[in-house]
N, C-alpha and C positions, 0 to 999 in steps of 0.2 A: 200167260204169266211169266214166262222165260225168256230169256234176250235171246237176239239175233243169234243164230248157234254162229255167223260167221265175225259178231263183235269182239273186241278185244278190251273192251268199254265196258266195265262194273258201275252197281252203284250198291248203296247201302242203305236200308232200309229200315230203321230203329224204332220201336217205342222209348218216346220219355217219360209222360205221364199217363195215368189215367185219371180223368177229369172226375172232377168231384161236384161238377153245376148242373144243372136241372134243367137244362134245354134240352128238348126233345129234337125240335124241326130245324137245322140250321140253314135249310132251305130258304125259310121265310122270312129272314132277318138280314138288315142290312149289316153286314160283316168288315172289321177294319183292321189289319192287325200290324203292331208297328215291329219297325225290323230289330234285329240282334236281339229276338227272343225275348222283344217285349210284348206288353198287352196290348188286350185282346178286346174292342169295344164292340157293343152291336146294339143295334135296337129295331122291332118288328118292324119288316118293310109295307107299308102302307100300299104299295101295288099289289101285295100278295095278299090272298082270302090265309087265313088262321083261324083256329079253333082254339078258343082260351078256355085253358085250363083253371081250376079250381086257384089255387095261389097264383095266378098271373094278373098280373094289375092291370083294368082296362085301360088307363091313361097309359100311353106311348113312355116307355122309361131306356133311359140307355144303360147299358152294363157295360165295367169294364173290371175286366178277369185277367189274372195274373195267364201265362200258358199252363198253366197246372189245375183252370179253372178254377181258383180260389175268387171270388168277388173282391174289389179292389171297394168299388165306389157304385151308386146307382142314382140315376138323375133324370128326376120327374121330366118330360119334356111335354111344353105347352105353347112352343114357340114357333109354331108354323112347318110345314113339308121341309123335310131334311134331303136336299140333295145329296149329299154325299161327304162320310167321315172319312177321315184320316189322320196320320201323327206327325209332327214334328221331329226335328233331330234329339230334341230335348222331354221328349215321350210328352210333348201335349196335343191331348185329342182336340182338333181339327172337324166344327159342324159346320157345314156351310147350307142355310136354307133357301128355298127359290123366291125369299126377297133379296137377297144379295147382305143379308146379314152374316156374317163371322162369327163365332165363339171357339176360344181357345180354353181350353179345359186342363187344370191340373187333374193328376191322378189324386187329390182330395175334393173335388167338385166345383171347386174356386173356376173363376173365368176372367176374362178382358173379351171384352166386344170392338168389334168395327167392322165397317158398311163396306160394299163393291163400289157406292158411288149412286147416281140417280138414273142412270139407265140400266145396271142391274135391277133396282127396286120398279123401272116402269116397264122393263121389257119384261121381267124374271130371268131366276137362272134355273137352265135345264140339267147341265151337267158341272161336274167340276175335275179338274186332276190337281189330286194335291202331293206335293214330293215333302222333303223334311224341312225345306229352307222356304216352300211358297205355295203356291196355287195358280191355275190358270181358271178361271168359270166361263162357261159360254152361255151366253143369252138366248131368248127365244129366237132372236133376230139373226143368231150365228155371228154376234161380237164376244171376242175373246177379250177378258181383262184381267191384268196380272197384278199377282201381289209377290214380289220376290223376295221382302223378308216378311218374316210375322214380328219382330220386336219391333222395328217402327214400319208397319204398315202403309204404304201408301199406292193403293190402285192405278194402274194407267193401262189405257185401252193400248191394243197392238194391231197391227197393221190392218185395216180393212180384207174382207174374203165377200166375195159374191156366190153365194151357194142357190141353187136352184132346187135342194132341199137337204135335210137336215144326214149330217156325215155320216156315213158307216159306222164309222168306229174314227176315235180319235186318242192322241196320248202326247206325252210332253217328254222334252229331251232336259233334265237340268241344266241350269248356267254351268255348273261346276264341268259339265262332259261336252259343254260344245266349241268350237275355235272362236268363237265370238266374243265367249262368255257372259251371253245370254243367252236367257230361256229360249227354247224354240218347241213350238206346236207342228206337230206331225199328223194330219187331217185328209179322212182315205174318204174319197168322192170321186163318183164315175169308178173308171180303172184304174184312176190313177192318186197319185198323193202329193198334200199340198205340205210345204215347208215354212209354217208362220215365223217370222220373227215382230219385232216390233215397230221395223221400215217395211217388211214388205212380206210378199205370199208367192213362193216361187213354186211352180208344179213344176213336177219331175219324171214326168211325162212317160210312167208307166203301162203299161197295158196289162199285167197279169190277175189285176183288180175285178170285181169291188174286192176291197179287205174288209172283212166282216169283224175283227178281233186282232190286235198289234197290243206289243208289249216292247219297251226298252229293257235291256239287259243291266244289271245291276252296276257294270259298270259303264255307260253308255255308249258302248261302243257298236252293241248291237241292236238288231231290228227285228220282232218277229212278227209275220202277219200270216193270217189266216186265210184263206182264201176261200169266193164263193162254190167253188167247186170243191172246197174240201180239202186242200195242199197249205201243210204247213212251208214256211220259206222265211230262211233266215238271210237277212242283208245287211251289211254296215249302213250305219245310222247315216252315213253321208252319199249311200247306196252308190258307191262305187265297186263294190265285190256280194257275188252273187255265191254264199256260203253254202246254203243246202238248200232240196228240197224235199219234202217226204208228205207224198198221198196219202191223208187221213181215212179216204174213205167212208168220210161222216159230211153230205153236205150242210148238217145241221154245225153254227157257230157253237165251238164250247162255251157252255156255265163262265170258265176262267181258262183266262191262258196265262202264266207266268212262267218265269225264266228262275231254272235250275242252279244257283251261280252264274255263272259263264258259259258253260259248255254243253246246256241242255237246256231243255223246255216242253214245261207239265201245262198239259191240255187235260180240263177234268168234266165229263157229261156224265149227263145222274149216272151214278151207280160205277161210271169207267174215269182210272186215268191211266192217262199213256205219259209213258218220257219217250223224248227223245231225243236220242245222243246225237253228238259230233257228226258223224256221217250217215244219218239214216238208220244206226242202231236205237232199238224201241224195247220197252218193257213195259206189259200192262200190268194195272189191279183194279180189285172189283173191290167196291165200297157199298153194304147196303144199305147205308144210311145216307145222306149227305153230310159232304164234308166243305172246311174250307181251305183253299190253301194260301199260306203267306211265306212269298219268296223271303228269301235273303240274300249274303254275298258269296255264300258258301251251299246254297243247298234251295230245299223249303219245306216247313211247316206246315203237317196235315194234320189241321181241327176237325176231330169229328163230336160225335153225341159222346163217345165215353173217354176218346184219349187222343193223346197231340203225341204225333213222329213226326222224327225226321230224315226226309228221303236228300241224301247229298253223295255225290260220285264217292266212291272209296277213295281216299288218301291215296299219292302214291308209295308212301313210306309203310300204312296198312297192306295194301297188296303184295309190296316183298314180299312181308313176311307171312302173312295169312293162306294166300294163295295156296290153294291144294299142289302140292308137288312144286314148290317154290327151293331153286338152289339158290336163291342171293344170300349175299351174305349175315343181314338182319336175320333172312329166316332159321340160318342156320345156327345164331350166336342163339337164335332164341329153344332152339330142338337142344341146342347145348345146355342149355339151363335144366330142361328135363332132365337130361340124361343125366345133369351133373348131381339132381337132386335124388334122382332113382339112383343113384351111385353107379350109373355106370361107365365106364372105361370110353367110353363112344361121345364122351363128353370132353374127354382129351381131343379126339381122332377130329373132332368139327372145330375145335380152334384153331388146332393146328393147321388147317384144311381153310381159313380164311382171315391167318394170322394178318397179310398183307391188307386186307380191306378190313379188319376191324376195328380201323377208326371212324372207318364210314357205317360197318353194322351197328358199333354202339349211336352213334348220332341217328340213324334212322327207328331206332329201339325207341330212342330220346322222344323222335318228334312224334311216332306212330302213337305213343303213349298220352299225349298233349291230345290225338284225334280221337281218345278213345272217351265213352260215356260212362262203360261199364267200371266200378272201380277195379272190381277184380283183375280185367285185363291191363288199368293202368297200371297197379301193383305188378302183373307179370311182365310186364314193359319193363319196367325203373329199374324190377331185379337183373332185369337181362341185360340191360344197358351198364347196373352195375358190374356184374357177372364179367362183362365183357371188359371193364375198366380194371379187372383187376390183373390184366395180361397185356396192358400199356401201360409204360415207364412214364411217359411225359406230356399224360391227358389232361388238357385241360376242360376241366370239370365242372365249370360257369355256366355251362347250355346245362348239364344234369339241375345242378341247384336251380336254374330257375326256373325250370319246368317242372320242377316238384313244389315251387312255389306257386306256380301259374295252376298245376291243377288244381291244388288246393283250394285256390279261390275260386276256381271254375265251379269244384267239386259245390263250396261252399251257397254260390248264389245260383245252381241248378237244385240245390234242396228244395221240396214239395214247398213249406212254407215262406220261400223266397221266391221259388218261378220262375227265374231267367234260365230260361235252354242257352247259356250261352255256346256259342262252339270255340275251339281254339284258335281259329281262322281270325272268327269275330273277336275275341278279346284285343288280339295283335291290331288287328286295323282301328278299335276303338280306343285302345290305349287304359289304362287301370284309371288315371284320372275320370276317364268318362263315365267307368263303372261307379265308381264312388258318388259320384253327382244322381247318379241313377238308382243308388241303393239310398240316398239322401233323400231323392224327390219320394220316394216311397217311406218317409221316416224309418231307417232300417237306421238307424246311426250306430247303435252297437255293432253290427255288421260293420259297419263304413267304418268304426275306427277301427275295429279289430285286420281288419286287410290293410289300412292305412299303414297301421303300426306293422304288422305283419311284413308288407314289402319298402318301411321305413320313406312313408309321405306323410307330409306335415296332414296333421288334422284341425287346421283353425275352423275351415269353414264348414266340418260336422258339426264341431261344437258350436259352432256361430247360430249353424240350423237348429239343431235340436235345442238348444236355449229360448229359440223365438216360438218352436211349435208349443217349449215347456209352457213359455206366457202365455200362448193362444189358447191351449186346452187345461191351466192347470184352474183348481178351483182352490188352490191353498190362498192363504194372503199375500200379503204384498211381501212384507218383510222375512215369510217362509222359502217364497221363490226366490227371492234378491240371497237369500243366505244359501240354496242349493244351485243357483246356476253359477256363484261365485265360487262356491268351494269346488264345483268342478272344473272351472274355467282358472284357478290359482295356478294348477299346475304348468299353465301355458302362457309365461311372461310374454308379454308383447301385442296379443291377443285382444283384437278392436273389440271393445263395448259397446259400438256404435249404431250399427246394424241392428244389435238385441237392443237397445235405447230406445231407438226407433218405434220398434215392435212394440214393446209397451208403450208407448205413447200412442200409437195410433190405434189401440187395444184397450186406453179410454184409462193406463196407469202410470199417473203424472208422477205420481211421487217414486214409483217404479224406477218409474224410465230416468229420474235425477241421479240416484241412487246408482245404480248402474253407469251412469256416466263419469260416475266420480272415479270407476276404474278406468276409465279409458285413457290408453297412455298418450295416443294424439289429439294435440289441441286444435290439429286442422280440421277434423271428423269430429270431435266434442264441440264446439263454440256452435258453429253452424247449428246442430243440429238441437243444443240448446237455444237458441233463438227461436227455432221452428216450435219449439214446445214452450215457446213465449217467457220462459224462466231466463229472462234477461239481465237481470244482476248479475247470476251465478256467471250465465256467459260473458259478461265485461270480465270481472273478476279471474275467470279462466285464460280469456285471451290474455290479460295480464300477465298472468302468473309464467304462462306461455317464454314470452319474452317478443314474440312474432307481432313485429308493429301492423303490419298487413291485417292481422285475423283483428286487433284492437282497433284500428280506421274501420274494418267491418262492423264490427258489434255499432262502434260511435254513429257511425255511419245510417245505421238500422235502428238506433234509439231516437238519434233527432228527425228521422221520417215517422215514429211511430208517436211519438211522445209530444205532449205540449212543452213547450221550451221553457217555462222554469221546472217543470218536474226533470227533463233531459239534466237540465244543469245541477238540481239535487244529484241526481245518481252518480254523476261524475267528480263532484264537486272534491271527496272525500279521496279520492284515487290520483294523483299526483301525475302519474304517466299520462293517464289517457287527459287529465287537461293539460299537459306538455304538447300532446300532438294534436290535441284539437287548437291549439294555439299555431303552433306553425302551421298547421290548415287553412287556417283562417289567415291567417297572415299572406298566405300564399291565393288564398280562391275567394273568402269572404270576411269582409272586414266590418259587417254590419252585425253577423254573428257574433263577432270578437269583442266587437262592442258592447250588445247584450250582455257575455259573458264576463267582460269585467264590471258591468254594472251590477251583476247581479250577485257579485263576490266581494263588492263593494272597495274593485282595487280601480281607486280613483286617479294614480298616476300612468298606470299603463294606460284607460282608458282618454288620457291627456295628450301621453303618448302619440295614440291613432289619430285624434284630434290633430293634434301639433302637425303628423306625418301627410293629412288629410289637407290642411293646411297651405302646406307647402308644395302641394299639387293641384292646387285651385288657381284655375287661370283666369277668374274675377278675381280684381285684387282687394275686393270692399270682402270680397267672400272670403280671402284670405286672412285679412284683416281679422275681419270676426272671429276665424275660427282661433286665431294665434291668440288673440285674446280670453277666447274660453281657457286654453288650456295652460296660457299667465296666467289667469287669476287660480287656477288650480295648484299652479307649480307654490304660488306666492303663499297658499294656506298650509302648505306643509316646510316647516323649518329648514330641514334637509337640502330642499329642492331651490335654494336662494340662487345657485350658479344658472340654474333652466328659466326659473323666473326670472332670471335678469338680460339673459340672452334672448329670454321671447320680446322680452318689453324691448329690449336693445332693434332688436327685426322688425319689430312694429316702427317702432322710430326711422326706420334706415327703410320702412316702405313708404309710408307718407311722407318723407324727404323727395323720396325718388318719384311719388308721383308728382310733387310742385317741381319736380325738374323736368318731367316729361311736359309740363302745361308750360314751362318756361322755352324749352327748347323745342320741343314738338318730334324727340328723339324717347326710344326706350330705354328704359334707367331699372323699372322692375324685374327682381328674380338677381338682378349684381348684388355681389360681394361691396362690404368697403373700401377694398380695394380696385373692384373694377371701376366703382363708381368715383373716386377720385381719378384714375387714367381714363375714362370718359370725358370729364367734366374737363381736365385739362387739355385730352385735344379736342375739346369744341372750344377752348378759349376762356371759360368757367372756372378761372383762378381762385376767386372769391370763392363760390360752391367750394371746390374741393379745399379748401384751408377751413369753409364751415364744416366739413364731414369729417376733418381731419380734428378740429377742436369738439364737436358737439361726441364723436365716438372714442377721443382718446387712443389716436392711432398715434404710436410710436413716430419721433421724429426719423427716424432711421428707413423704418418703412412708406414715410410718406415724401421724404427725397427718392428712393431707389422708384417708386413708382411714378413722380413726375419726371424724374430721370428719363425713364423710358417710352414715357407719353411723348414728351417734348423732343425728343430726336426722332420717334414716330412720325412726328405731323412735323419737322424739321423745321422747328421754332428755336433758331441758334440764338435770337436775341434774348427771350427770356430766361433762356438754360443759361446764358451765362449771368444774366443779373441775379437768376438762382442763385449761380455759385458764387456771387459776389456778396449778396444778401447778408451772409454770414458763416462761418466756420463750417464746413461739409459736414455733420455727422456721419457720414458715408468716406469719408478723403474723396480724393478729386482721381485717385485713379479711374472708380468705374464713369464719371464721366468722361476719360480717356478711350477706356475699352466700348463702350455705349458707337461713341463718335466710330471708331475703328471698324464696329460691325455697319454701321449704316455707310463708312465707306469713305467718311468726311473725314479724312487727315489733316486739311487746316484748320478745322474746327479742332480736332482732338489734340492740334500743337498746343492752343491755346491754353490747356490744363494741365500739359507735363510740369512746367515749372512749379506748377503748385503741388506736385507731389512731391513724397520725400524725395531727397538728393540719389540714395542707393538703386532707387527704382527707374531714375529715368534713362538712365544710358539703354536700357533694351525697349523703353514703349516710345522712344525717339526709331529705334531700328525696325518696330512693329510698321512705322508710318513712312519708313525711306530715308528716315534723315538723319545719315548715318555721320555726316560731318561736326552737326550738334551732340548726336550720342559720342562720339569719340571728344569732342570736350566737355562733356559730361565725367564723363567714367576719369579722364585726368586729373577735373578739378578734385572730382573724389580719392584720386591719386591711386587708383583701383586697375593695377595693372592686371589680372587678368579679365576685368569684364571690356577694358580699352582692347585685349586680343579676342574676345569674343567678336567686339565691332568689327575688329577687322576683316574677322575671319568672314563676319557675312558681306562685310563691304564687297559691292558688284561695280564701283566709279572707279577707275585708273587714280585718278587725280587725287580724289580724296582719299584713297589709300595709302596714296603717298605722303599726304597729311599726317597721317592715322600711324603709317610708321615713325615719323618723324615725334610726334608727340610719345608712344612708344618707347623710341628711344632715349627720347628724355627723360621718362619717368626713369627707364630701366638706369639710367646713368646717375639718376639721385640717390 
């Protein structure tokens, strides 16, 4: 029962509770217990002969027990051989049966099921490991297949193993602890051990084998295996360091082997277990009962029939100070507190005697107090740490508050009626957020807000929970629950109703779950989830109100797939926005909807409109035709619309023109303007045509020169261009016939029109064309001495320069 006399290696050995459950034999029951001191599942192992008791149910039932033994949940089982339970990170009990079926268990008896696949169900599964985040199951056949999440499950086989009979012992490395960052299977055959991943199966070509029992260390970094002669041996999981070994002396494999924390490992055979420390240091105890143990990251957990401790190395902050004959300085701030309370004098003598380290005594005071269970000695901590705070000037005192906050809670959810053993260790690596979620999944929510509020974290989603479980189990009305889950949830502006919506709706309370939604302050999470509960007015309406065009094309979007289309078009009809955007929709993706839609609103000009638009994109032009005509004779029945009806009829006319032009010339004329089709018709020589197009549509004489204008020096018909301009008075003047010629290049073409423009203008469109001899007795006659120095100035001719002065000079002399 005593350590090593030559160890330096404590451990600590505590009762927490004494069980209050009704199992006698825990022998006989397959045992699961999930870590950071949560529950505790089991149910009778079907290998093992039992004697049933008077209140024991013959049907197979599984229990799960808070570690204080309180019954959480019990659950008839009818479902086939239970290979093996285990928990989730999120405390869901984990059955896996040897057809290769799943079941995930809330701690209220709720499940989600899924399969290993069709070669678990034809081989069976023998064994399974299951961690918080997966599973590995092995078939009869010795195929491994893994599930490495449980929220979306999806199985895949890993690397083939050729075994020539079934392993020793086998165990799994989490993704989270290996370099890969997957899973690996660690599988002890022959001597030696095989390293699965899911490419491949590498031996590691051991000899101190068979391993009859291996365990990963909590944080995976280490390896314990058992050996057939009886030698515990600890190795890194990547067994490149050969850590310890220590002669059991038992060549019977233990019951259980698991790991201490990190720095030891509990072997437990009927009736013994042994630790073993760091270097071969060992401490036994005698159990006469059977027990079970469940590691964690700090220690482990011994269930037996009447009570749950726990066995974890002493703190080194406990040690200062506890230690028999201990001078640190913790232990002495804390002899100080005695003395200071006995009044005596010897209370001075020990501060003053570790003035220099009692920033470090009070902080070890601090943390000692966080490891402690008993309150009393946290209380004698806190005082001591205070005690010691009051002989430092410039403490800062942030680590005291919040480890008087953290036991509190600690204190809080180790009470008998709650059951978490939690340690301090454990809280720090799970963080208070996870605790909350874990005193939620247990409907603790009074708990959960009162620590929420306590260490100042928002409580929506207590209130969120307990709202939905109010729905699931209350038996009041509808109208009692909607008025108590609202006057509780008022005080928390912001606060989704979505989720609680939900709930009642799928809890069979429609008018509930409407009701409820009316608080919901977002429209992203309200619309949707109005739709799913088919109250789809209220959701157009919402999205609406909304302002979010996106959530309103949803709603529209999900009434014209559900709805026959004149109901769809009632519902909308009344709501301005959403048939705003169902019009640009349509406008944009479907024009036959659009059409319905103003047929059925009875707006005959829009629908004219689409016609018209429809119309003018029809590339039969008989089909054109028709359609322009539907939507004339529509324009023509509404007074208003006289300018549209005269325009359609005008385009009808100007298409059946242009097809007797196409029969005539054997050219395309459809789809032009009346103006194109006049500069058509004249450069193909269709003077007549374009003077009918120009009379029958009432084209301005203005625009029907500048357009044969530009026809005519196109197809470089100088003879007609100028009987043009002889014809009669230009409406145009005769310059742009000047500029016209200029751009095609014909300068004695464009002479021919200067004269006929005004007198002021031609001295520079004579310069435009070179002929700057004319433009200087141009600008003379006009007597216009500086446009005659302009001439000159561009004059490039010797000769005529000399002219150009000469006249110059004359003017300048008159």
């Amino acid at each position: 029962m005593a350590p090593n006399p030559t160890s330096d290696w404590t451990e600590l050995h505590q009762e927490i509770y004494s069980l209050s459950w009704n199992q006698t034999d825990l022998s006989k029951f397959m045992i699961s217990g999930a870590q950071y001191g949560g529950p505790i599942a089991m149910i009778r192992d079907d290998k093992k002969v039992l004697l049933l008791q008077k209140q024991q149910p013959i049907k197979p039932t599984i229990y799960m027990y808070t570690s204080a033994g309180k019954l959480i949940e019990q659950i008839q089982w009818d479902k086939g051989r239970i290979v093996a339970l285990g928990w989730t990170d999120q405390e869901q009990l984990v059955v896996v049966t040897d057809d290769g079926s799943v079941r995930l268990y809330t701690l209220h008896g709720n499940y989600t099921q899924f399969s290993l696949g069709k070669d678990a169900k034809n081989d069976g599964v023998i064994d399974c490991q299951i961690w918080g985040g997966g599973l590995i199951a092995m078939t009869s056949k010795c195929q491994l297949i893994s599930v490495t999440n449980f929220e979306e499950p999806q199985p895949k086989p890993m690397a083939e193993i050729n075994l020539e009979e079934p392993p020793h012992s086998w165990t799994v490395v989490p993704p989270q602890f290996t370099l890969s960052r997957h899973v690996e299977v660690l599988i002890a055959t022959g001597s030696t051990i095989l390293v699965v991943d899911s490419k491949e199966a590498t031996d590691q070509h051991l000899t101190q084998g068979p391993f009859t029992k291996m365990v990963v260390s909590p944080n995976g970094k280490f390896l314990a295996l058992f050996t057939l002669d009886g030698k515990l041996w600890v190795v890194s999981t990547d067994f490149q360091k050969n850590l310890s070994e220590y002669a059991t002396k038992s060549k019977i494999p233990p019951q259980q082997l698991v790991w201490c924390g990190t720095d030891s490992v509990v072997l437990y055979w009927d009736k013994i277990v042994l630790m073993v420390g760091p270097f071969g240091d060992w401490i036994k105890y005698t159990y006469e009962d059977p027990i079970y143990l469940a590691s964690e990251i700090d220690g482990v957990r011994i269930i037996s029939n009447d009570k749950c401790e726990l066995l974890q190395k002493v703190p080194a902050s406990t040690e200062k100070i506890f230690k028999i004959g201990s001078t640190e300085p913790a232990a002495m701030l804390f002899d100080a507190l005695d003395h200071y309370e006995r009044k005596s004098p010897k209370a001075d003598e020990n501060i003053r005697s570790i003035k220099a380290e009692l920033v470090e005594a009070v902080d070890s005071c601090i943390e000692a107090a966080g490891f402690e269970f008993q309150h009393q000695y946290q209380r004698s901590l806190l005082k001591a740490a205070s005690f010691g705070k009051c002989f430092l000037e410039n403490y800062n005192a942030n680590n005291f508050v919040d480890m008087s906050q953290t036991i509190r809670v600690l204190n809080a959810v180790r009470f008998y009626d709650v059951g978490i053993p939690l340690t301090y260790a454990q809280y720090k690596r799970q963080s208070p957020d996870v605790l909350i979620d874990r005193l939620i999944n247990r409907n603790s929510h009074l708990l959960a807000i009162r620590i929420a509020e306590y260490l100042k974290l928002r409580t929506d989603k207590i209130l969120i929970h307990w709202a939905c479980e109010k729905i699931k189990s209350s038996t009041e009305d509808e109208e009692s629950i909607c008025r108590t889950i609202v006057d509780k949830l008022a005080k928390k502006p912001g606060l989704s109703y979505a989720e609680i919506a939900k709930t009642a709706h799928d809890a069979g309370q429609t008018r509930l779950a409407t009701k409820l939604l009316d608080y919901e302050p977002r429209a992203a999470d309200q619309v949707p989830l109005l739709i799913s509960m088919q109250e789809d007015e209220t959701a157009l309406i919402k999205a609406i109100e909304s302002g979010d065009t996106d959530l309103v094309y949803l709603v529209i979007f999900h009434l014209k797939r559900k709805l026959p289309l004149g109901e769809f078009f009632r519902m909308i009809n009344n709501k301005p926005m959403a048939c705003n955007l169902l019009e640009v929709y349509c406008k944009e993706q479907d024009t036959e909807l659009l059409k319905d839609f103003y047929y059925q609103d009875d707006r005959r000009i829009d629908s004219a409109n689409i016609v018209l638009s429809e119309g003018f994109s029809e590339l039969d032009i008989a089909e054109r035709i028709k359609k322009l005509k539907i939507a004339g004779k529509t324009y023509s029945e509404h007074r208003e619309r006289a300018f549209e009806a005269k325009a359609v009829d005008e385009a009808i006319k100007l298409l059946q023109f242009q097809l007797t032009l196409e029969k005539d010339t054997q050219q395309s004329f459809t789809g032009l303007s009346t103006s194109e089709t006049i500069y058509k018709c004249t450069t193909l020589g269709q003077h007549n045509k374009a003077t009918k197009v120009k009379t029958d549509f009432k084209i301005p004489d203005k625009r029907f020169w500048w357009v044969k204008l530009r026809a005519l020096v196109e197809v470089r018909d100088w003879e007609t261009l100028e009987k043009l301009a002889k014809s009669k008075k230009s409406p145009i003047g005769y310059e742009p016939f000047v500029e016209e010629c200029i751009k095609a290049k014909q300068y004695q073409e464009a002479s021919k029109y200067i004269l006929k423009c005004d007198p002021p203008v031609r001295p520079m469109l004579f310069v435009k064309i070179g002929a700057f001899k004319e433009a200087g007795e141009q600008a003379y006659l006009n007597k216009d001495v500086e446009g005659l120095r302009q001439v000159r100035a561009k004059c490039t001719n010797h000769i005529v320069a000399q002219e150009l002065d000469s006249l110059l000079a004359q003017l300048n002399a008159k």
